[in-house]
C-alpha positions as CSV (number, residue, x, y, z in Angstrom):
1,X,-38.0,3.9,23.0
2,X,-34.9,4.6,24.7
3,X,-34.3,0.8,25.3
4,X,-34.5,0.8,21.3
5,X,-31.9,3.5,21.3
6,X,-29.6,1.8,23.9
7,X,-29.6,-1.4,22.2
8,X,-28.7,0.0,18.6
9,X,-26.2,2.0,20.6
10,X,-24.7,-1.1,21.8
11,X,-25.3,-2.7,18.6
12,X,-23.0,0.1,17.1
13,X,-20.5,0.1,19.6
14,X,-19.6,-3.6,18.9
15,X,-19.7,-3.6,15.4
16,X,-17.1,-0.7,15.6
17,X,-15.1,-2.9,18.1
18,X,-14.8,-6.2,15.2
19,X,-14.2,-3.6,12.5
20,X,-10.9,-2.7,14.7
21,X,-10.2,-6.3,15.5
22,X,-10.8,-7.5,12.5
23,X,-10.1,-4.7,9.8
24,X,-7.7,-2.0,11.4
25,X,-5.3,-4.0,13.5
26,X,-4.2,-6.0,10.8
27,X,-3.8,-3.3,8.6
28,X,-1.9,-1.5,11.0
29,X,0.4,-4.7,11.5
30,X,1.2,-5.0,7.8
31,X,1.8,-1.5,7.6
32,X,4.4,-1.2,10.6
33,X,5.5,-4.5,10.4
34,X,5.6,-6.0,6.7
35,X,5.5,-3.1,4.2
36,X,9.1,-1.5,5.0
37,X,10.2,-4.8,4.2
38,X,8.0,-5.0,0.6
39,X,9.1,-1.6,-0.5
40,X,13.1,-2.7,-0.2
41,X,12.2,-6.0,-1.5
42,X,10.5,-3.5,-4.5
43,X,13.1,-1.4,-4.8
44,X,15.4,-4.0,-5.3
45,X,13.9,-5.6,-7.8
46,X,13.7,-2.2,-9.4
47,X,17.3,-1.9,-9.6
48,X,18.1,-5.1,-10.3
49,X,15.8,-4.7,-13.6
50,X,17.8,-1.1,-14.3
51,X,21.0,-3.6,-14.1
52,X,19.8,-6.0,-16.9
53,X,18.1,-3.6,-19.5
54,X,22.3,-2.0,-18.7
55,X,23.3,-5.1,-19.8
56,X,20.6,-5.7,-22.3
57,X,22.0,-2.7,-24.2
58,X,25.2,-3.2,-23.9
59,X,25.0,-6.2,-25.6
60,X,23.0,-5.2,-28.3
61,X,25.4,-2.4,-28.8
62,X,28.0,-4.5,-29.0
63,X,26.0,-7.2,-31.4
64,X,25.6,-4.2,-33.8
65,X,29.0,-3.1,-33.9
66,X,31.3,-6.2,-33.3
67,X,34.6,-4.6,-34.9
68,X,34.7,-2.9,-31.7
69,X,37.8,-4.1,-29.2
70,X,35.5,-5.2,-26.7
71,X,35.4,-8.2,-25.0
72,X,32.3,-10.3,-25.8
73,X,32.9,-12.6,-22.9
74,X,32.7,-9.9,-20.3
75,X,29.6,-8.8,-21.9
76,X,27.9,-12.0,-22.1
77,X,29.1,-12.9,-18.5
78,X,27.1,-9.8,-17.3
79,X,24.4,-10.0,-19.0
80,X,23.7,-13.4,-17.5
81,X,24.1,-12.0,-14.2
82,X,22.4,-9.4,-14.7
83,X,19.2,-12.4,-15.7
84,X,20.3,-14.7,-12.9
85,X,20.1,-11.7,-10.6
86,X,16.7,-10.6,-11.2
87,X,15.1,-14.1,-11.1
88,X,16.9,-14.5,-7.9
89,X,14.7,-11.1,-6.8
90,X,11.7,-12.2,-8.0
C-alpha cells in the first residue's frame, strides 16, 4: 500500500513538473517578454484607426458641403495617409 501511495506521489510530482515546463514557463515568457510589446503594437493600431475614421469624416463633410473654402487636396492627402498608415500597422 504505501509503495502504491509513493509511486502515485511520484507520479504527481512529475506531472506537476512538465505542466511547469511545458505550460507555465512559456506563458510566463510571453507575458514578461512578448505582451508589453503586443499591447503598444495594439494601441497603435487603435489610434492609427481614430486617425482615419478623423479623416474619413472629414472628407465626407467636406463631400457634402463642397462650397466650403477648404482645400480638397489637403483633405484627400490625409485621408490617404491616414489608409497608408493603418495598413502599415496592420
Amino acid at each position: 500500500m504505501v509503495e502504491v501511495q509513493q509511486a502515485l506521489g511520484m507520479d504527481v510530482l512529475e506531472y506537476e513538473e512538465k505542466v511547469e515546463k511545458q505550460v507555465l514557463n512559456p506563458l510566463v515568457h510571453i507575458l514578461k517578454e512578448e505582451f508589453p510589446s503586443i499591447a503598444k503594437q495594439k494601441k497603435q493600431l487603435k489610434q492609427v484607426g481614430l486617425d482615419l475614421d478623423a479623416a474619413k469624416t472629414r472628407w465626407r463633410n467636406y463631400q457634402a458641403n463642397p462650397n466650403q473654402n477648404t482645400k480638397v487636396d489637403v483633405y484627400r492627402e490625409e485621408l490617404e495617409e491616414a489608409e497608408s498608415k493603418l495598413d502599415q500597422a496592420r
